[in-house]
C-alpha positions as CSV (number, residue, x, y, z in Angstrom):
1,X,75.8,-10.2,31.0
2,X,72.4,-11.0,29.8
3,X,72.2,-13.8,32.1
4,X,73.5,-11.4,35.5
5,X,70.2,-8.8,34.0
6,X,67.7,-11.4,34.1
7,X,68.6,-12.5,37.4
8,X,68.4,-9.2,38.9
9,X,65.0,-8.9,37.0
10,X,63.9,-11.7,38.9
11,X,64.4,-11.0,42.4
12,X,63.9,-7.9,44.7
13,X,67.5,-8.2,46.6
14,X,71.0,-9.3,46.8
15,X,73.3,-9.0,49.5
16,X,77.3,-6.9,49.3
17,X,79.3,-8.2,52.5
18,X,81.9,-6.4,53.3
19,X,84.9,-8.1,54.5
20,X,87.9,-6.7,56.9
21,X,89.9,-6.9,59.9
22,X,86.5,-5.7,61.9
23,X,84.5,-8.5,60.5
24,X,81.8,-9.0,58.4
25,X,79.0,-6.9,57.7
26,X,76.2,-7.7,55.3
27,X,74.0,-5.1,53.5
28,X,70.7,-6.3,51.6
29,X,70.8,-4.2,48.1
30,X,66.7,-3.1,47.2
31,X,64.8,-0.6,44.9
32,X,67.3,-1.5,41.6
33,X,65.4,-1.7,38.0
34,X,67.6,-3.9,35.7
35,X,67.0,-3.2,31.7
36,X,69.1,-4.3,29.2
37,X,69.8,-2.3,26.5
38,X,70.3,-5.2,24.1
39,X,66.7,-5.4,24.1
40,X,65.3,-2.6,25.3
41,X,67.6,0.6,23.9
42,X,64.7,3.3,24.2
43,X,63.9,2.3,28.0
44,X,67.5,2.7,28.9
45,X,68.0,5.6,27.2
46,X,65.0,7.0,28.9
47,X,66.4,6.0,32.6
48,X,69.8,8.2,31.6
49,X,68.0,11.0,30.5
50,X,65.9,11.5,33.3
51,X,68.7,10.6,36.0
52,X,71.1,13.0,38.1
53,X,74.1,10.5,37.8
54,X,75.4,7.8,35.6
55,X,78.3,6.0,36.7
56,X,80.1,2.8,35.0
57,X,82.5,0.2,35.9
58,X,82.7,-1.9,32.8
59,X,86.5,-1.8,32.3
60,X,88.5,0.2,30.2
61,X,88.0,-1.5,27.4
62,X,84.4,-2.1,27.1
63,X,83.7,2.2,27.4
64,X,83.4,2.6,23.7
65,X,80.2,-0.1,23.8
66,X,78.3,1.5,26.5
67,X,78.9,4.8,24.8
68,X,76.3,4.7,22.3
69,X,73.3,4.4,24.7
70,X,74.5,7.1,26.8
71,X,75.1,9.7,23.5
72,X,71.4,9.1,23.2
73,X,70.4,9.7,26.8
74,X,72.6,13.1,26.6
75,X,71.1,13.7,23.2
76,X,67.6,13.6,24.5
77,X,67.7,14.9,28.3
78,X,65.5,18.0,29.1
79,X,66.5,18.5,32.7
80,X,68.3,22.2,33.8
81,X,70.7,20.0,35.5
82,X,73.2,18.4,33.6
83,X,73.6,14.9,34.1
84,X,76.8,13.9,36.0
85,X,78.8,11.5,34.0
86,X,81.4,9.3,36.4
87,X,83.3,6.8,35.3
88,X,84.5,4.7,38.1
89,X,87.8,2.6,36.4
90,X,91.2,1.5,37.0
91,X,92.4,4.0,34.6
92,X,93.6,7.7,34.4
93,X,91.1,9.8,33.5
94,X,88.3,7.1,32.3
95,X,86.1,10.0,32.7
96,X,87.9,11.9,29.6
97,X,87.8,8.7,27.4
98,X,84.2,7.7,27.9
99,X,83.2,11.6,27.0
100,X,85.5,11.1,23.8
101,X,83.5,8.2,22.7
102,X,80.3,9.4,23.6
103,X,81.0,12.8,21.3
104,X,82.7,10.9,18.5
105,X,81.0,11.1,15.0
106,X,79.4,8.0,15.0
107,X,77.2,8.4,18.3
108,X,76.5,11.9,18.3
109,X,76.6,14.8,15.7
110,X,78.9,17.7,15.7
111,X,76.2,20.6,16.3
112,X,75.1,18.2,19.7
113,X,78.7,17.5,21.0
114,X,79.8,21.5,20.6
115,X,76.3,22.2,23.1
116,X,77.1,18.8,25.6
117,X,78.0,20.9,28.7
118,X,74.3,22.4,28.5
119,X,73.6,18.5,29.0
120,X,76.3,16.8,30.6
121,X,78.9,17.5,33.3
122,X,81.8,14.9,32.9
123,X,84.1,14.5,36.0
124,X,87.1,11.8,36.6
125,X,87.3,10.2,39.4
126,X,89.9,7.8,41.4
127,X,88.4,4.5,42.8
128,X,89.5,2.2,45.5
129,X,88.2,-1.1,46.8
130,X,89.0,-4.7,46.0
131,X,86.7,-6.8,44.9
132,X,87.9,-10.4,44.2
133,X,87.2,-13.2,42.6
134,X,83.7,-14.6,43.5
135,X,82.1,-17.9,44.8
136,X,80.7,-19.2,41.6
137,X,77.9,-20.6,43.4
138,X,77.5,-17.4,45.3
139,X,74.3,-16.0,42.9
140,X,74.0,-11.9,43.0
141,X,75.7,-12.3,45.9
142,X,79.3,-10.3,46.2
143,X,82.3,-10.1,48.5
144,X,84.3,-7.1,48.4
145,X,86.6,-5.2,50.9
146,X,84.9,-2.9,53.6
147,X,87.7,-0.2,52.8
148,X,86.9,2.2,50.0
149,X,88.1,5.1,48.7
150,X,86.0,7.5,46.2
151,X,87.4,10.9,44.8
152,X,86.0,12.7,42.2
153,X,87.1,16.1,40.6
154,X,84.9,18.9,41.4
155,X,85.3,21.3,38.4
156,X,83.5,20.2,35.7
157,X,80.2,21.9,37.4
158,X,81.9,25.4,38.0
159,X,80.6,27.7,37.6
160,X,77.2,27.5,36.6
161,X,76.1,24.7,38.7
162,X,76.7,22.6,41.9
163,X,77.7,19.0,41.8
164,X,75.4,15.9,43.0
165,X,75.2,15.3,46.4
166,X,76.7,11.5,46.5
167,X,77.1,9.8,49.6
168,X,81.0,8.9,50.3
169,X,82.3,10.9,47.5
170,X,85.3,12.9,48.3
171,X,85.5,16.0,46.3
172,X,88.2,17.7,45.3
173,X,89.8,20.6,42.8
174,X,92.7,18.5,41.9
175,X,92.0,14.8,41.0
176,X,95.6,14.3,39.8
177,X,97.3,13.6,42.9
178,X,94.4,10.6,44.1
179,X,94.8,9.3,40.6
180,X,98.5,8.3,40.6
181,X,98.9,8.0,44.1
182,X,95.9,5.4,43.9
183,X,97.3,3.4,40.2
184,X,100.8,3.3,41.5
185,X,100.5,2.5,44.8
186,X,97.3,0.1,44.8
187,X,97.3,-1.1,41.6
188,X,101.0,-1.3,41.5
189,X,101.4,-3.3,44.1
190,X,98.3,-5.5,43.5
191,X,99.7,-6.9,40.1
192,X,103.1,-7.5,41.6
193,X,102.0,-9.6,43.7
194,X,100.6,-11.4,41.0
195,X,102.5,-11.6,38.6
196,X,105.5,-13.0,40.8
197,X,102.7,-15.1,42.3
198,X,102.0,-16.5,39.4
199,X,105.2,-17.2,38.1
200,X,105.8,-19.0,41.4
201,X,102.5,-20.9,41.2
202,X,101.2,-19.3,44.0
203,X,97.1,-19.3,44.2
204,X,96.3,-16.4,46.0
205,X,97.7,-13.1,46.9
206,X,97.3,-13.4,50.4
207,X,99.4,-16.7,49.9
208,X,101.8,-14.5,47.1
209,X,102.8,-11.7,50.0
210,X,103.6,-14.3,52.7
211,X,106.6,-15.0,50.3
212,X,109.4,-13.2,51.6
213,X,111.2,-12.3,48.6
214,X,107.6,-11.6,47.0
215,X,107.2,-9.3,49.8
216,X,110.3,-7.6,49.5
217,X,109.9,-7.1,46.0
218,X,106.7,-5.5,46.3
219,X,108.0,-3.0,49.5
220,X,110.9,-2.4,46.8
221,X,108.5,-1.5,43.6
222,X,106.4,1.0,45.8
223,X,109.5,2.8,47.0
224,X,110.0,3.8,43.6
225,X,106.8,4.7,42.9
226,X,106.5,6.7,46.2
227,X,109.9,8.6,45.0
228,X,107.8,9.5,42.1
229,X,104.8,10.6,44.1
230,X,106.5,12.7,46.9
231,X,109.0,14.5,44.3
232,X,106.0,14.8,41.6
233,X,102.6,15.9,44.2
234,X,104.4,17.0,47.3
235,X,102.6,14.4,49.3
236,X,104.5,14.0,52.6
237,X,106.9,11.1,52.3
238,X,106.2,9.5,55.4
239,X,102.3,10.3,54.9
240,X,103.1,8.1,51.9
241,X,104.8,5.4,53.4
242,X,102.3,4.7,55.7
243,X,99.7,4.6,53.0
244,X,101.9,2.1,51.2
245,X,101.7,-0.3,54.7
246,X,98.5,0.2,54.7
247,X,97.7,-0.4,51.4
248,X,100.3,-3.6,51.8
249,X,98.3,-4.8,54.7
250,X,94.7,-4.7,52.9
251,X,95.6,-6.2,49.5
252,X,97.3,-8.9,51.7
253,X,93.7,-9.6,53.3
254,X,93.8,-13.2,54.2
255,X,89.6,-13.1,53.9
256,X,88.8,-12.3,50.4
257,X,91.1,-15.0,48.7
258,X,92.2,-12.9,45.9
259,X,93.3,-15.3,42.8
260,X,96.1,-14.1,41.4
261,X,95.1,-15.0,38.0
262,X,92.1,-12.2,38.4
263,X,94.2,-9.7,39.4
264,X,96.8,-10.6,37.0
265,X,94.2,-10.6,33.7
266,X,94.2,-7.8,30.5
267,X,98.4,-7.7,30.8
268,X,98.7,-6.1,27.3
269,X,96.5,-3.3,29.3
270,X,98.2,-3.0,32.3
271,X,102.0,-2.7,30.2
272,X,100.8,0.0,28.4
273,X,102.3,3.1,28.3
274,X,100.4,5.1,31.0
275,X,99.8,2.1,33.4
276,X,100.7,1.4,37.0
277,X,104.3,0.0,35.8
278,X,105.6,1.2,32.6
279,X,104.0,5.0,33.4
280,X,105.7,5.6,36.5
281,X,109.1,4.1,35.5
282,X,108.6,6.1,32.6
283,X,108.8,9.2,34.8
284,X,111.4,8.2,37.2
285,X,113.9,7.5,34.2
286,X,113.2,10.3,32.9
287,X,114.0,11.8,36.1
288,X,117.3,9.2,36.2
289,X,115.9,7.7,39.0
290,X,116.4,4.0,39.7
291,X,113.7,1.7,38.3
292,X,115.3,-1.7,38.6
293,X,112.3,-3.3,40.8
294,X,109.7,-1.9,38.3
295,X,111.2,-3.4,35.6
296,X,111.0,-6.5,37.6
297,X,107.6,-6.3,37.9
298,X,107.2,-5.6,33.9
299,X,109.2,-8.5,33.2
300,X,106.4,-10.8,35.1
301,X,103.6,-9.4,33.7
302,X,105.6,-10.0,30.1
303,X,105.9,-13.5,31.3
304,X,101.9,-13.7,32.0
305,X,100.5,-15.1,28.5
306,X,98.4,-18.3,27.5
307,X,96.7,-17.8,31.0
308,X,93.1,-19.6,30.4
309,X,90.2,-17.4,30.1
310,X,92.4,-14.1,29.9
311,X,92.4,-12.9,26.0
312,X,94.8,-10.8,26.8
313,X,97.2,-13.3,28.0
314,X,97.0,-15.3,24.4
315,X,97.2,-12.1,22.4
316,X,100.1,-11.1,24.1
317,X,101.7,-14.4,23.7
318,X,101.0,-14.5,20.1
319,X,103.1,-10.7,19.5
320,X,106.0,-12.5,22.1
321,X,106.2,-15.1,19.4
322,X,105.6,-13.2,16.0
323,X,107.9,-9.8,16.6
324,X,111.4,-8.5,17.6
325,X,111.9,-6.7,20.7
326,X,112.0,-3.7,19.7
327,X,109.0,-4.0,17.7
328,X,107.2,-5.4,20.8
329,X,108.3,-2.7,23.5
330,X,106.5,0.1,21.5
331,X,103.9,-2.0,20.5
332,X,102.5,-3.2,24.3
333,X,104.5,-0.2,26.0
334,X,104.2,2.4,23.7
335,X,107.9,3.6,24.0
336,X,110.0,5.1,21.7
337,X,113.6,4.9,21.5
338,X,114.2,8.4,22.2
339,X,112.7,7.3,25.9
340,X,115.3,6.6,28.7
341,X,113.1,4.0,29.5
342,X,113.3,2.5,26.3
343,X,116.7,0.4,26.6
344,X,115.7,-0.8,29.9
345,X,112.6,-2.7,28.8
346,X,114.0,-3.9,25.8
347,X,116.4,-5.9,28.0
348,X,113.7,-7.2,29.9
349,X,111.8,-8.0,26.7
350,X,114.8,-10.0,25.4
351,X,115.3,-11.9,28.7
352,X,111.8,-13.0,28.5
353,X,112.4,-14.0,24.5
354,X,115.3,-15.8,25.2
């Protein structure tokens, strides 16, 4: 990260192409500052106090380090308007979790986080665009999809106050449906494909869904999922099919060369209990609703581990090896045994043992 800073400090551009059935189209990125708060805490914590939005995609993971910082932006901002807090992740409610480290004990005092709202205005929000792996020798330089999609809830700022203005922000009263429609469709689907790619030895995803039984698989997981999502948001059911074609059809795009190991990485994270696999077969079992593709999928990602330069991969290779089933499905999926869903992982965990 240090290195990506100083590069940025040293030039007064970089380009974002945007890649998709259209064509290319390139857009020169200006008028950034990069600081980094390694070195320079109090200038950073200056920027945030002053600014009208903060917004983060770090990973789920790394929230709790960039929390710190912004506790003692919040801490010190003088503006009327709240700052708008966004935290732009592949996770449900990333939002919620970045304001609970942010107000825990150790970054900000209790008087402080029972007053935030006078300072802060925290909304979740549901992201969408790929963004692959990148040319090593590209620079600054990225790739990424021309599609996006950008909801963010609306509520936090009612009633005293409006919400930023934010160019391609959708905003809406009920984030919930965008959320797992998003996870367990997109994301779903993405690291289906890669897992059975990967298993298979298959490089990309483009290369991963011209496999017809990988493809059929993948149709066959998001037909369970879009069970859950018509029964659970009232979302038209052929509305949602159409989105799952579409959605199909973009992560299947032959131009950004998606490796499947990228998409693939943090397993331990993506089996976890309110993830795009084990969360919405969770529901449906509950529900008695067939999950037998899901489980599919869950068995590949089990089978992901010792995957070089994923940690996650080695860690969860290393609880494979050293526990019992049982001890392992409510360990990585966080089930109990009084879960219908319980009996049908711990198959798949002992097949993958075996």
């Amino acid at each position: 990260m240090d290195s990506i800073i100083e590069q940025l400090q040293k030039v007064t551009s970089y380009t974002v192409t945007e890649v998709g059935a259209e064509g290319e189209k390139v857009n020169k990125i200006t008028n950034y500052r990069a600081i980094n708060s390694k070195y320079h805490e109090a200038d950073v914590v200056k920027e945030i106090s002053t600014a009208d939005v903060v917004t983060c995609a770090v990973g789920p993971n790394i929230l709790k380090f960039i929390a710190p910082v912004i506790a003692k932006a919040i801490d010190a901002r003088t503006e009327k308007q709240p700052l708008a807090v966004i935290a732009c992740e592949n996770a449900i409610n990333a939002t919620t979790t970045l304001k609970g480290f942010i107000t825990d004990s150790k970054n900000m005092s209790s008087e402080n986080a029972s007053s935030i709202d006078k300072r802060a205005r925290f909304a979740n929000s549901a992201i969408d665009r790929i963004v692959p792996g990148q040319d090593p020798n590209a620079g600054l330089n990225v790739t990424i999809e021309s599609f996006f999609e950008w909801v963010v809830e609306e509520t936090p700022w009612e009633p005293d106050f409006k919400h930023p203005e934010i160019q391609g922000v959708k905003w809406v009263r009920d984030l919930a449906p965008f959320i797992e429609r998003k996870l367990f469709t997109v994301n779903t689907s993405h690291a289906t494909a890669a897992y059975f790619g990967h298993n298979r030895k298959i490089a990309t995803i483009h290369e991963s869904l011209e496999d017809k039984e990988i493809n059929k698989q993948v149709h066959a997981v998001l037909a369970e999922t879009s069970e859950l999502i018509v029964k659970k948001h009232g979302i038209d059911a052929q509305e949602q099919k159409a989105y799952v074609e579409k959605i199909i059809k973009r992560i299947g795009n032959p131009h950004l060369k998606d490796i499947v190991e990228r998409v693939g990485r943090a397993p331990l994270r993506k089996l976890s209990r309110k993830e795009r696999f084990v969360g919405p077969a969770y529901e449906l079992a509950e529900m008695d609703a067939s999950v037998d593709a899901l489980l599919g999928s869950i068995e590949m990602a089990f089978r992901f581990q010792n995957v070089e330069g994923d940690e996650e991969s080695a860690e969860l290779a290393k609880i494979m090896s050293e526990n019992e089933p049982k001890t392992i499905v409510e360990k990585v999926c966080g089930l109990t045994e009084n879960d219908k869903l319980f009996p049908q992982v711990l198959k798949v965990v002992q097949k993958v043992k075996a």
